[in-house]
C-alpha positions as a Markdown table, in Angstrom:
| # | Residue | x | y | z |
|---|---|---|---|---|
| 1 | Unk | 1.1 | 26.2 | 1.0 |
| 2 | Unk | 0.1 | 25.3 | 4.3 |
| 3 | Unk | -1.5 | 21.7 | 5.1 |
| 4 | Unk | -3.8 | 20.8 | 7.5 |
| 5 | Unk | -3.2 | 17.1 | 8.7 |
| 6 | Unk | -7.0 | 16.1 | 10.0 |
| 7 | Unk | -5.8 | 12.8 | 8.7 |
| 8 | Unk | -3.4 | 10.4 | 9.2 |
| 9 | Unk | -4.6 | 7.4 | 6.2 |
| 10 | Unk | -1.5 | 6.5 | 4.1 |
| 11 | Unk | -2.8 | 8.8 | 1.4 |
| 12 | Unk | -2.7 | 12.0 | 3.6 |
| 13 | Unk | 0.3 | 10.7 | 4.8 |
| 14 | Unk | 2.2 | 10.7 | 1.2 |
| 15 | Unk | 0.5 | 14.0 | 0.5 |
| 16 | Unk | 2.1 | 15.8 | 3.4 |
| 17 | Unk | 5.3 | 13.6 | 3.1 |
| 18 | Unk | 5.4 | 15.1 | -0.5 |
| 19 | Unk | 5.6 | 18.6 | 0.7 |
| 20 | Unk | 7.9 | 18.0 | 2.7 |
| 21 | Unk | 10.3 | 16.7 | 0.7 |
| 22 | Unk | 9.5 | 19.5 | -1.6 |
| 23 | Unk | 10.3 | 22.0 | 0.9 |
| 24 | Unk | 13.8 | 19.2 | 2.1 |
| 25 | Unk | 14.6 | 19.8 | -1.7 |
| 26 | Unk | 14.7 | 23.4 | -2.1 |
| 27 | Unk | 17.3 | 24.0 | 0.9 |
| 28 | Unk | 20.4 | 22.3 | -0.3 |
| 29 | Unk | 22.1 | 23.7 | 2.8 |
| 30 | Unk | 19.7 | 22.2 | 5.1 |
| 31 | Unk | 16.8 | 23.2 | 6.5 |
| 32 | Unk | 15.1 | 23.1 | 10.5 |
| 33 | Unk | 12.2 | 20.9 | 12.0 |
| 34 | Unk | 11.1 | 24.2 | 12.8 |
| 35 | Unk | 11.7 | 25.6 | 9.6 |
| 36 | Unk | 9.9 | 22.6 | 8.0 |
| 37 | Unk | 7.0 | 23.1 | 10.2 |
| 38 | Unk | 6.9 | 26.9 | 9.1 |
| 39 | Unk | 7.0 | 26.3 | 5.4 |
| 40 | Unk | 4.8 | 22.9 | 5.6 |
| 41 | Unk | 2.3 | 24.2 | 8.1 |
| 42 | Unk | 2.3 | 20.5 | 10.1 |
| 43 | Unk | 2.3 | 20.6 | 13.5 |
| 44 | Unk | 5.9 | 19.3 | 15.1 |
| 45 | Unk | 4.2 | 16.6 | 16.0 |
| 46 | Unk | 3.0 | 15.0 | 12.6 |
| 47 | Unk | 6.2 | 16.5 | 11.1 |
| 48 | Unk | 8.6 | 14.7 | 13.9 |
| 49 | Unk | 6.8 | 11.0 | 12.9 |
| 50 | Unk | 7.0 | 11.9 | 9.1 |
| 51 | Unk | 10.7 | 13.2 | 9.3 |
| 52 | Unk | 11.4 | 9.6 | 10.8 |
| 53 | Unk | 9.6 | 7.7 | 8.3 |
| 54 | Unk | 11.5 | 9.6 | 5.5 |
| 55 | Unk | 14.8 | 9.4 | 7.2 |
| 56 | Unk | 14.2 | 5.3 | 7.6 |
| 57 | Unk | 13.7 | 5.3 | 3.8 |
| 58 | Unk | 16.2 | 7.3 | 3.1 |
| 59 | Unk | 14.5 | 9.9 | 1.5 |
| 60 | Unk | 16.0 | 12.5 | 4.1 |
| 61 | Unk | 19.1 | 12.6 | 6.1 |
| 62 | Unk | 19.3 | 14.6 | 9.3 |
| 63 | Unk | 22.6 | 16.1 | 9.2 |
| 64 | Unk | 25.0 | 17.0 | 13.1 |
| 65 | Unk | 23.3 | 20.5 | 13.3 |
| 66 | Unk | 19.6 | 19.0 | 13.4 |
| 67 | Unk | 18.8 | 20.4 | 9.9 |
| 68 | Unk | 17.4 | 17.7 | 6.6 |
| 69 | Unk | 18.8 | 17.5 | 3.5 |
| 70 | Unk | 17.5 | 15.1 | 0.6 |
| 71 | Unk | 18.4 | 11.5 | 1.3 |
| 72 | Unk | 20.2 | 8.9 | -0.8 |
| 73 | Unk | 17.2 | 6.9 | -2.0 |
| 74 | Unk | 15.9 | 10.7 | -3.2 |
| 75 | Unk | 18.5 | 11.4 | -5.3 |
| 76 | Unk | 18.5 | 7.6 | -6.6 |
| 77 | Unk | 14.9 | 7.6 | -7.6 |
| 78 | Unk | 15.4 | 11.1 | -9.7 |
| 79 | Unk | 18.8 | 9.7 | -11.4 |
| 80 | Unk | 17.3 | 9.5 | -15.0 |
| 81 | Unk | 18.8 | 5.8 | -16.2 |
| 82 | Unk | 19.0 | 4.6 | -12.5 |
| 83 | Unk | 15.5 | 5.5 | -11.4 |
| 84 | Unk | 14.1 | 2.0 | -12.5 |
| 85 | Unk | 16.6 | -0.2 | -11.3 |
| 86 | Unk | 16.6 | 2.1 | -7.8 |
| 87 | Unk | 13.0 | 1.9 | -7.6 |
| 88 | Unk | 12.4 | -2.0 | -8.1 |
| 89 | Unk | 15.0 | -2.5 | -5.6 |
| 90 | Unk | 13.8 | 0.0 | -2.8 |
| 91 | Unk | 10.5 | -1.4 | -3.3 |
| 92 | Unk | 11.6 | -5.1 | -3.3 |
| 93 | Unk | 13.5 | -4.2 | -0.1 |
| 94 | Unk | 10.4 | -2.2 | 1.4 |
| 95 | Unk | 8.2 | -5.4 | 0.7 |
| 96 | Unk | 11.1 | -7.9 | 2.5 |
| 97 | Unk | 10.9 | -5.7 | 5.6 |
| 98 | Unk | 7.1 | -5.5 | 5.3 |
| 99 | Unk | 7.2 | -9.4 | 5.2 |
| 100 | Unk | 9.5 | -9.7 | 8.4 |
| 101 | Unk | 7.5 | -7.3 | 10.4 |
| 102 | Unk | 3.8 | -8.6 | 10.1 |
| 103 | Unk | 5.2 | -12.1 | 10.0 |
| 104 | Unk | 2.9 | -13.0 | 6.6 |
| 105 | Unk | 4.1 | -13.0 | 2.3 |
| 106 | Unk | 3.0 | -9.9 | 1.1 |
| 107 | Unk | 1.9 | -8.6 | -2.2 |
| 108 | Unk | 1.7 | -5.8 | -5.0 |
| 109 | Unk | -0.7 | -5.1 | -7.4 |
| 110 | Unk | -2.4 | -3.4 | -9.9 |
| 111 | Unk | -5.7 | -3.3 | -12.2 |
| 112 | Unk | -4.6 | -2.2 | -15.7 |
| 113 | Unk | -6.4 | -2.9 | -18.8 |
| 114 | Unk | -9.7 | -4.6 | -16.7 |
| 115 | Unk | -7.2 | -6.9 | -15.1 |
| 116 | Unk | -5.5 | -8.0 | -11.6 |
| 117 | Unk | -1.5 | -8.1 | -12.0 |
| 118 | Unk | 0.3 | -8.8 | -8.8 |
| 119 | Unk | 3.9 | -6.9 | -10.1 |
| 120 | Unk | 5.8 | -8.5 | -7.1 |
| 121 | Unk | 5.9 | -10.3 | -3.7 |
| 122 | Unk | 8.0 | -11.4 | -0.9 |
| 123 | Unk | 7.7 | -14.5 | 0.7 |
| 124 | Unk | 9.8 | -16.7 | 2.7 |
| 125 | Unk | 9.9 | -20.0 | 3.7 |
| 126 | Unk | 8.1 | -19.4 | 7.0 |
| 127 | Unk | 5.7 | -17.1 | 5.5 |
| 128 | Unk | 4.5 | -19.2 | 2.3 |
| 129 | Unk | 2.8 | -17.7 | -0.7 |
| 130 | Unk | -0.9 | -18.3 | -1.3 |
| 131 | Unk | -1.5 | -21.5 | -3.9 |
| 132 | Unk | -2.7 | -19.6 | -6.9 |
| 133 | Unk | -5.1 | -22.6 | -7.6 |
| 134 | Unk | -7.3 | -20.3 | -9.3 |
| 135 | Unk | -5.9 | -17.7 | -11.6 |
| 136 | Unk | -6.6 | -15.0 | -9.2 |
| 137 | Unk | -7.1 | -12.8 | -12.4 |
| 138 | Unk | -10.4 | -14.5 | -12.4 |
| 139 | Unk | -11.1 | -14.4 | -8.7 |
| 140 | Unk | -11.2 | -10.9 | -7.7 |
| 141 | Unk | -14.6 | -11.4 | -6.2 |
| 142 | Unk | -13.2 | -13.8 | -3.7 |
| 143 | Unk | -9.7 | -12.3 | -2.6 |
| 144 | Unk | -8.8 | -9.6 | -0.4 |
| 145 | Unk | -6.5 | -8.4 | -3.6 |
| 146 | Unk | -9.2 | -8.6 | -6.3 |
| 147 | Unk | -11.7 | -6.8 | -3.6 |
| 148 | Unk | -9.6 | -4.2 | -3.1 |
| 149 | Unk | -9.3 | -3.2 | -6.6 |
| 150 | Unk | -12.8 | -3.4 | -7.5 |
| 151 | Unk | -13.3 | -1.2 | -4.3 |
| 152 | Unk | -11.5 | 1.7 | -6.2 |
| 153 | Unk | -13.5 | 1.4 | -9.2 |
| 154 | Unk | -16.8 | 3.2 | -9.9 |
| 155 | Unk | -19.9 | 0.5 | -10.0 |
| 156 | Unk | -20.2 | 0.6 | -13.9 |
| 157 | Unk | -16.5 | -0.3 | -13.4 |
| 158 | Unk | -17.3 | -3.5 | -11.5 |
| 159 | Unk | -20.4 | -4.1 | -13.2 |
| 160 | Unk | -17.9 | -4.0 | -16.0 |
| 161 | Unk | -15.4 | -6.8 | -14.8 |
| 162 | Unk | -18.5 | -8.7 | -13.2 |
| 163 | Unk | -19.6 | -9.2 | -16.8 |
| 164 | Unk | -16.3 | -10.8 | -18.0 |
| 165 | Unk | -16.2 | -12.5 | -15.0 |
| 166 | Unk | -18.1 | -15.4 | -13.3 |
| 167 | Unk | -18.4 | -15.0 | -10.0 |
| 168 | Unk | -18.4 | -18.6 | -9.3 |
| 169 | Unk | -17.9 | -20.4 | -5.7 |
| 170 | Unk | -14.6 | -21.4 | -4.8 |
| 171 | Unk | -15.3 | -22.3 | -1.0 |
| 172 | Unk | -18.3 | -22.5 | 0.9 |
| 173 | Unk | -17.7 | -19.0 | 2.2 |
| 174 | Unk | -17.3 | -17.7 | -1.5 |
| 175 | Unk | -19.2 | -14.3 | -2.2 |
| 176 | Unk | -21.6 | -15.3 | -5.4 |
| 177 | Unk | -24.3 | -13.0 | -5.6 |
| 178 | Unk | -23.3 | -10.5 | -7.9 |
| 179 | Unk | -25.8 | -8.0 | -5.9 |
| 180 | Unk | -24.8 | -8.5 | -2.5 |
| 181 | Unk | -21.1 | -8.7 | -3.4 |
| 182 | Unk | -21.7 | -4.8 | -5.1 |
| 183 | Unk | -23.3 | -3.9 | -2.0 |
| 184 | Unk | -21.0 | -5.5 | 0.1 |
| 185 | Unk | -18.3 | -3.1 | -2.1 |
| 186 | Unk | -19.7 | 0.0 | -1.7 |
| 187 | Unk | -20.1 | -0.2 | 1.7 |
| 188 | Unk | -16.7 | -1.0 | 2.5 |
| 189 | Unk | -14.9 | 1.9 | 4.2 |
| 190 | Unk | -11.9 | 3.6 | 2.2 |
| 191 | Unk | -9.4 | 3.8 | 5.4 |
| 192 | Unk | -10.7 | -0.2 | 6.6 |
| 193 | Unk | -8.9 | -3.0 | 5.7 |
| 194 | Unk | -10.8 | -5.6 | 3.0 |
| 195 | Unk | -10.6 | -9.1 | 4.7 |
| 196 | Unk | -10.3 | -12.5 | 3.0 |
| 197 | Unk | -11.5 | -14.9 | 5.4 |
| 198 | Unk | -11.5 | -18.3 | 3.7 |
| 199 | Unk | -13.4 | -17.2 | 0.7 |
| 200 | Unk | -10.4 | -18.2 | -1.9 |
| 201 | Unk | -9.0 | -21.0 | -0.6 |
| 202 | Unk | -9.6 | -23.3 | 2.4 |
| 203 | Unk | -6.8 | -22.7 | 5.2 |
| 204 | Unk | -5.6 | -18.9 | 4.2 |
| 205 | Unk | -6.8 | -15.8 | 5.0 |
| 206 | Unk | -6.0 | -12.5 | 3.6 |
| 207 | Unk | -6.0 | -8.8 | 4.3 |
| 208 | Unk | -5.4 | -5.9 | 1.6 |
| 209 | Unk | -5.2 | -2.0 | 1.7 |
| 210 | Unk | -5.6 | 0.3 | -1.0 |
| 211 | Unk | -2.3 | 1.9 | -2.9 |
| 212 | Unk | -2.6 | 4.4 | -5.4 |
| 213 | Unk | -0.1 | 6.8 | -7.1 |
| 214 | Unk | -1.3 | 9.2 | -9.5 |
| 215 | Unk | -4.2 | 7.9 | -11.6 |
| 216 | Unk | -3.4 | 4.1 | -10.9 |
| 217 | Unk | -5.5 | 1.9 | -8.8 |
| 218 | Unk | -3.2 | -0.7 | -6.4 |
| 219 | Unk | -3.2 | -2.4 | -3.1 |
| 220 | Unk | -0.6 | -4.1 | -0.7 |
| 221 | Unk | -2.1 | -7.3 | 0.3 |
| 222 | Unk | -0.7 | -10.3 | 3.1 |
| 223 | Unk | -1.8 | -13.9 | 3.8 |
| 224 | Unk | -1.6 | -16.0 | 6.5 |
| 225 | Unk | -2.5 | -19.8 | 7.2 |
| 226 | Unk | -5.6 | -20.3 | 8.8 |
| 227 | Unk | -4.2 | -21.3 | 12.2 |
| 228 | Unk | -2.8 | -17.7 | 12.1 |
| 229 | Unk | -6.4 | -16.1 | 11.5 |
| 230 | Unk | -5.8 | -14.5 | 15.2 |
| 231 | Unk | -3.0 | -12.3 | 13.7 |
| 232 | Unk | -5.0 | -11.2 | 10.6 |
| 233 | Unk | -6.3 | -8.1 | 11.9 |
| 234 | Unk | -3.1 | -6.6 | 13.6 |
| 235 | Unk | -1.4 | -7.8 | 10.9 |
| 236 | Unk | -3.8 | -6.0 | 8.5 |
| 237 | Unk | -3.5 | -2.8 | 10.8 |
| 238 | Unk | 0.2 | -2.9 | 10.1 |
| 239 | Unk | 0.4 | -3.0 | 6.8 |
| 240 | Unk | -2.1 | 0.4 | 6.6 |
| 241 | Unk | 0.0 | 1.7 | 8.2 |
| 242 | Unk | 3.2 | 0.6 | 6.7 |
| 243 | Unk | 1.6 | 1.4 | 3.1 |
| 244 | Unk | 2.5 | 4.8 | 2.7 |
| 245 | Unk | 6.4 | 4.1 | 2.3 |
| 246 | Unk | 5.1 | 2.2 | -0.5 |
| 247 | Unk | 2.6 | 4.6 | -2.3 |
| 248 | Unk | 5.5 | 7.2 | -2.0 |
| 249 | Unk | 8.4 | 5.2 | -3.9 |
| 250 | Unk | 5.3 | 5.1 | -6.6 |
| 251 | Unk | 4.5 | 8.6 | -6.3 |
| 252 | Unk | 8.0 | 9.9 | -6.8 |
């Protein structure tokens, strides 16, 4: 099955990543870049900067005679008992690196059930977690998080949350109108980073990026104090394109 990479998102990037660890896994012996690009149909190119990303993860190991076997986190994550226990800790790890190299906490989440759960976060000293002074389960419409998530949902599935909901003002820069924060929803581009600029709480700002794995709808979020706003968007930039280590710990 032969892919053609005409993008390079996160998502695209697990998909490919995927099959090659799919083709990694059937060569217990090893297997060539060259080979890889045969079977995978990526270009050496795309295949050299995903090999790295998987080796860095662990999820391949480049042996002395240039040729990929399945790495250690692999073989972890499909270690029946163990997989759990592997998982939470390679993602707690991957988070902890995010954190040190965008220089801003970090967070997971999830909407299950019509509600925001953030299953986990790395912060630091330095790099402070957001003051949840609102129950952000009731302030999707004014966090980078919450946006995110109702971004991925069809607009009966917002009009849906909406309605349980108020949307009400938490700063001055607070989204209220229902219409215009739809709007402002469906226009938002897949691939773009949703930004939090002061709309949750006065002094933070906030980035997030869609994660998905399988049927669930996720994102990857960071926040930064205000006096940091000038980092937000590299920042942001970083974690899209740090994300798909992440979406493919959830996809295995």
């Amino acid at each position: 099955m032969a892919l053609k990479p005409e993008h390079t998102t996160p998502f695209h990037s697990v998909r490919y990543a995927l099959r090659v660890l799919e083709v990694v896994a059937g060569h217990r012996d090893g297997i060539s870049e060259a080979g890889l690009s045969r079977e995978t149909g990526l270009p050496p190119g795309h295949l050299a900067h995903l090999l790295a990303m998987l080796c860095r993860e662990n999820y391949a190991e480049r042996l002395a005679d240039d040729t990929y076997v399945v790495g250690e986190a692999l073989v972890l994550l499909g270690s029946g008992g163990d997989r759990e226990r592997a998982l939470d800790e390679r993602l707690q790890r991957t988070l902890g690196d995010l954190r040190d190299t965008v220089g801003a906490a970090v967070y997971l989440s999830r909407y299950r059930d019509g509600e925001l759960e953030i299953t986990r976060h790395a912060d630091s000293p330095a790099t402070p977690a957001v003051n949840e002074w609102v129950d952000f389960r009731s302030a999707l419409h004014a966090t980078a998080i919450g946006k995110c998530l109702l971004g991925q949902l069809d607009h009966n599935g917002r009009r849906d949350h909406l309605s349980r909901h108020r949307t009400a003002r938490l700063t001055s820069r607070t989204i209220t109108d229902e219409r215009l924060l739809l709007n402002t929803l469906a226009q938002q581009p897949p691939s773009v980073p949703v930004l939090d600029l002061q709309e949750y709480a006065v002094g933070t700002v906030c980035a997030a990026v869609p994660v998905t794995a399988g049927s669930s709808i996720g994102c990857l979020a960071l926040s930064l104090p205000v006096e940091q706003a000038h980092r937000l968007r590299r920042a942001a930039e970083t974690l899209s394109r740090r994300a798909a280590p992440v979406m493919l710990s959830l996809s295995l």
